[in-house]
C-alpha positions in Angstrom: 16.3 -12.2 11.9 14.2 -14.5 9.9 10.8 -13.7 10.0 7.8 -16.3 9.6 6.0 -16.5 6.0 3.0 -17.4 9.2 3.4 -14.9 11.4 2.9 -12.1 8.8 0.1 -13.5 6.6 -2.1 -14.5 9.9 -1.9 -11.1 11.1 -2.9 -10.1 7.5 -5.7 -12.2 7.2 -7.0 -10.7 10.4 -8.1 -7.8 7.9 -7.9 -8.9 4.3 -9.3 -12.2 4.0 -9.7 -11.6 0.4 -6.8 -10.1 -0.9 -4.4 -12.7 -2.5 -1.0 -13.0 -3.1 -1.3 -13.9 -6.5 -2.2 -10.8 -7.8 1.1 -9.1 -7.0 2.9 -8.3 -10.3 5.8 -8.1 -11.8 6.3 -4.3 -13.1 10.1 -4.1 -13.0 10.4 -3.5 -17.1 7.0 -1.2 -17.1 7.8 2.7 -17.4 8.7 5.3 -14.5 5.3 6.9 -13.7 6.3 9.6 -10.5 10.0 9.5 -9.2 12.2 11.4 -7.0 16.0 12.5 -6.3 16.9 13.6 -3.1 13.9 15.4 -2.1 13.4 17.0 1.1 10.9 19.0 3.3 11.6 21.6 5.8 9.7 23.4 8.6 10.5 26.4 10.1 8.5 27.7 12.8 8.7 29.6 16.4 12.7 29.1 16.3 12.4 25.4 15.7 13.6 23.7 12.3 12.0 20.3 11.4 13.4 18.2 8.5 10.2 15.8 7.8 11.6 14.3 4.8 15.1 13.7 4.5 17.0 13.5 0.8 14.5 10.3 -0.3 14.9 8.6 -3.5 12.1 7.0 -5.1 10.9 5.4 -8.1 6.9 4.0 -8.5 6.1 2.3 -12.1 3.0 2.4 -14.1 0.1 -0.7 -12.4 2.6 -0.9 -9.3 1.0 -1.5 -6.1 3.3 0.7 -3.9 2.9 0.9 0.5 5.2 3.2 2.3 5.1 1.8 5.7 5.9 4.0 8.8 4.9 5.1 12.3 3.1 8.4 13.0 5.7 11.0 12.6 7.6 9.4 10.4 7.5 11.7 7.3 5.0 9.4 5.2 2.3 12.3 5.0 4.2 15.0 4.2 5.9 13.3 1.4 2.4 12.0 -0.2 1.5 16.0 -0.2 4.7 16.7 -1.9 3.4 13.9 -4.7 0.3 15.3 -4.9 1.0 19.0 -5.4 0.0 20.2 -2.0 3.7 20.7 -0.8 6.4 22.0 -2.7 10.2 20.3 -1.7 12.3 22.1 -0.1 15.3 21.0 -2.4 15.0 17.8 -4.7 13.1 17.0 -8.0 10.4 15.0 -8.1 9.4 13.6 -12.1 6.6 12.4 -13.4 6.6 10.4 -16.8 10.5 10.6 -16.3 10.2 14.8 -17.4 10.8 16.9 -14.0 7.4 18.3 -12.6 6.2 21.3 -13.5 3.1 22.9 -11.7 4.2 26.3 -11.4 0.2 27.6 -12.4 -2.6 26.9 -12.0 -3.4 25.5 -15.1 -0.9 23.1 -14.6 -1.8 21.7 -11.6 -5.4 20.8 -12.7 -3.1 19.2 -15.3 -1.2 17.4 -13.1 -4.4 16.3 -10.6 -6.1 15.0 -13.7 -3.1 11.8 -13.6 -3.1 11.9 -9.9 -5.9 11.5 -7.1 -6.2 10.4 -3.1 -8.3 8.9 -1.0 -7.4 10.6 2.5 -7.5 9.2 6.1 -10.5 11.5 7.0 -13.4 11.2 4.7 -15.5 13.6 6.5 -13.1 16.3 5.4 -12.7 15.2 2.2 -16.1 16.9 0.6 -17.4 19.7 0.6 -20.1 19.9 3.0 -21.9 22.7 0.8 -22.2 20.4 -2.2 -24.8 16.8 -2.7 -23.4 13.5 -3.8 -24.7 14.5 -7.7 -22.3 17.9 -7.7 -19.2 15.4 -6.6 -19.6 13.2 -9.4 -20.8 15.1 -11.6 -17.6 17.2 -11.4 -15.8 13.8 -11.4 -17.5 13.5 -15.2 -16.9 16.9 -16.5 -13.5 16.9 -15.4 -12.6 13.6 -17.5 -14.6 15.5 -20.6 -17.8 14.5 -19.9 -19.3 18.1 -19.5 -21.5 17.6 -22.8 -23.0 14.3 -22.5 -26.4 13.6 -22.5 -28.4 13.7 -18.8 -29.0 10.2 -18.9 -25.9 9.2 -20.0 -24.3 10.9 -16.8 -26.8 9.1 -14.6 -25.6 5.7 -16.0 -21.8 6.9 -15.4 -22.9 7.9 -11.7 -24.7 4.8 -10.9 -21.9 2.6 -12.7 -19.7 4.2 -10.5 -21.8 3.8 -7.1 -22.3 -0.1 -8.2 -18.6 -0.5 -8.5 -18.3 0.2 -4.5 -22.0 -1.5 -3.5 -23.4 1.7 -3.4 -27.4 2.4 -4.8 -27.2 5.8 -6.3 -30.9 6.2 -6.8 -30.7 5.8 -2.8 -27.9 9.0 -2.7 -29.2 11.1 -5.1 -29.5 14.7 -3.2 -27.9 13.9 -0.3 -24.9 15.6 1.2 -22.2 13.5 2.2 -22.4 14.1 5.7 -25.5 12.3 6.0 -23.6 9.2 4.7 -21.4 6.9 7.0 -17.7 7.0 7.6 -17.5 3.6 5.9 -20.0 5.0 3.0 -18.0 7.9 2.7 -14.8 6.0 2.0 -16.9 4.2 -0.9 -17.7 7.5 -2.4 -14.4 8.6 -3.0 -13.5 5.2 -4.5 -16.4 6.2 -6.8 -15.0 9.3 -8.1 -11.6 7.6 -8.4 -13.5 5.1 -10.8 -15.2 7.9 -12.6 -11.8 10.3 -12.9 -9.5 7.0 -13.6 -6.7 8.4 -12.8 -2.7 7.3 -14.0 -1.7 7.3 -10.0 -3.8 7.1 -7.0 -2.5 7.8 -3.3 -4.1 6.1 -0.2 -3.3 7.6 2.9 -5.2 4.7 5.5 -8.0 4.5 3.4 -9.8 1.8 5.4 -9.3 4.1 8.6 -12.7 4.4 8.9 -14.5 1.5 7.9 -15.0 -2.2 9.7 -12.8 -4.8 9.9 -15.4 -6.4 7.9 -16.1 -4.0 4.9 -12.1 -3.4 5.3 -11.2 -6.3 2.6 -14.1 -5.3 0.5 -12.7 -2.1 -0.2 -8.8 -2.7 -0.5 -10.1 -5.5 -3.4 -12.3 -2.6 -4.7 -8.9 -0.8 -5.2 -7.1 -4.0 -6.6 -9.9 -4.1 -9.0 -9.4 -0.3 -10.2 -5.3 -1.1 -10.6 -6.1 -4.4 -12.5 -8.2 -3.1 -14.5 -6.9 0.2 -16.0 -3.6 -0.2 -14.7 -3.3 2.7 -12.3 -0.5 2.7 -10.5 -1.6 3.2 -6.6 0.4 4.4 -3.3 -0.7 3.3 0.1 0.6 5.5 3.2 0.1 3.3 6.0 1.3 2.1 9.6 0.4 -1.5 9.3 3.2 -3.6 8.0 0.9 -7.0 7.7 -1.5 -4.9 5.2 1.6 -3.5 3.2 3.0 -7.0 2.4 -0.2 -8.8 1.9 -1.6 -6.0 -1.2 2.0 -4.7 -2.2 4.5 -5.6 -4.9 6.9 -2.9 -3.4 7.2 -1.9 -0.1 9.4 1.3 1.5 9.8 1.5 5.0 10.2 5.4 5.9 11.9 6.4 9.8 12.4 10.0 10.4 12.1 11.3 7.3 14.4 8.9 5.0 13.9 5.6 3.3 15.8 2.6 5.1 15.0 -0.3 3.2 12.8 -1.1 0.4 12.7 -3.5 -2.2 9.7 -6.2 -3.2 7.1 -6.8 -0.3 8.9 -10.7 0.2 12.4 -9.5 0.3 11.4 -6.2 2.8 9.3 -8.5 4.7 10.4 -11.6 5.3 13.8 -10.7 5.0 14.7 -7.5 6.6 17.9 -5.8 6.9 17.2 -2.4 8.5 16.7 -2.4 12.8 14.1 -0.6 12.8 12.3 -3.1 9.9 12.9 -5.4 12.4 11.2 -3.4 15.0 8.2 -2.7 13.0 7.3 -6.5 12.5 8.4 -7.4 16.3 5.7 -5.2 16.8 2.9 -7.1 14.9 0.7 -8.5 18.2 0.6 -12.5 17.2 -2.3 -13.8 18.8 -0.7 -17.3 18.8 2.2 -16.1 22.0 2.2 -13.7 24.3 3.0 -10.0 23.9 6.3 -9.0 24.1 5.5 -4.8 24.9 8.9 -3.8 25.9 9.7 -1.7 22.6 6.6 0.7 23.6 7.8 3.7 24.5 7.2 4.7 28.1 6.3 1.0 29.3 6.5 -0.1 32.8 9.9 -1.6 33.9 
């Protein structure tokens, strides 16, 4: 199956009319940042046994623009919660730096979330609803060393930080971040990723929320973040036109296991896997008529 170079960039443009191709890069010779060898998750519950992720090999590289691409179900989530901490594998070893992980305490944990951060899905239950916009970021700044630094000083990192996402802070300042939007929400957290600067960040559908119009503004916010300090960042997402328009890698996840990835041109436009193939068959084209028999459950 050849795919159209067309097809796939039209149905990207649909959503990120900004992004370009151009700043994909090359980071096949930069160092490992966060790997993994054969690491899987298992559930146990009520008699039932779930393997979620399946004996996955991975390897992400420092400033590489990673999208793991899979429907709902697929594994994606749980293994971005193994990355971050939040999970622990089953069996498998996940590395960061190229030394095996090791966040067996609290202490290093914190460590560990200091190099690693996420934008979730759900931005309203991403804060604490107990604490104002000022607390969020001001924990952003004492957590990167900041704890000392004068008042004003930390008012000019806040509002640096609010700028970078076309927010006013002056307009935030002691508010709670439920009285913000979903869309202004998803900024905020892009904010405290500018402020922390982590070495990895991990976007599960972080434009979930937001406007197809505000949608490219943010993804080139993050472009922005990677370019400039060369963070390496993870997207978790469903939409296969997004992952090859923003990624240099792409790995397409089914049922818990990896079944093709490789550079977003050769996964892509290229694919070898069936259910690759499925996945882009899938991509509506506004330019011919639907074809809906691969939906589950469709009329005959």
């Amino acid at each position: 199956m050849q795919v159209k170079n067309e097809d796939i960039i039209m149905q990207a443009n649909k959503e990120t009319p900004t992004v370009s191709l151009d700043r994909r890069h090359d980071v096949s010779k930069n160092p490992l940042c966060l790997s993994g060898k054969g690491v899987t998750r298992e559930f146990h519950a009520g008699g039932t046994h779930t393997i979620a992720v399946n004996n996955v090999d991975f390897e992400f590289r420092e400033g590489e623009l990673v999208s793991i691409v899979g429907e709902s179900g697929s594994g994606k989530t749980t293994l971005s919660k193994m990355l971050l901490g939040l999970l622990q594998p089953t069996s498998g070893d996940i590395y960061f730096r190229g030394k095996k992980r090791d966040i067996s305490s609290g202490r290093k944990k914190k460590e560990y979330w200091k190099n690693i951060q996420a934008i979730f899905q759900d931005p309203f239950s991403s804060f604490n609803v107990f604490n104002k916009i000022d607390t969020v970021l001001l924990d952003c700044i004492n957590m990167t060393g900041g704890k000392n630094l004068p008042a004003d000083k930390k008012v000019e990192l806040m509002t640096e930080a609010c700028s970078f996402v076309n927010l006013k802070f002056a307009e935030l300042t002691n508010k709670y971040p439920f009285e913000l939007s979903g869309g202004q929400m998803q900024r905020l957290m892009i904010a405290r990723i500018f402020l922390l600067k982590p070495k990895i960040l991990l976007a599960d559908e972080p434009t979930s929320m937001i406007d197809a119009c505000s949608r490219a503004t943010i993804l080139d916010m993050l472009l922005n973040l990677r370019d400039e300090i060369g963070m390496t960042v993870i997207f978790i997402t469903h939409d296969i036109g997004l992952a090859y328009y923003i990624s240099d890698t792409v790995y397409i996840m089914e049922h818990g296991k990896f079944v093709e990835h490789g550079s977003a041109d050769e996964v892509i436009l290229t694919p070898k896997a069936p259910y690759t193939k499925r996945l882009i068959s899938d991509v509506p084209k506004i330019h011919e008529p639907w074809d809906l028999s691969t939906v589950s459950g469709s009329a005959e």
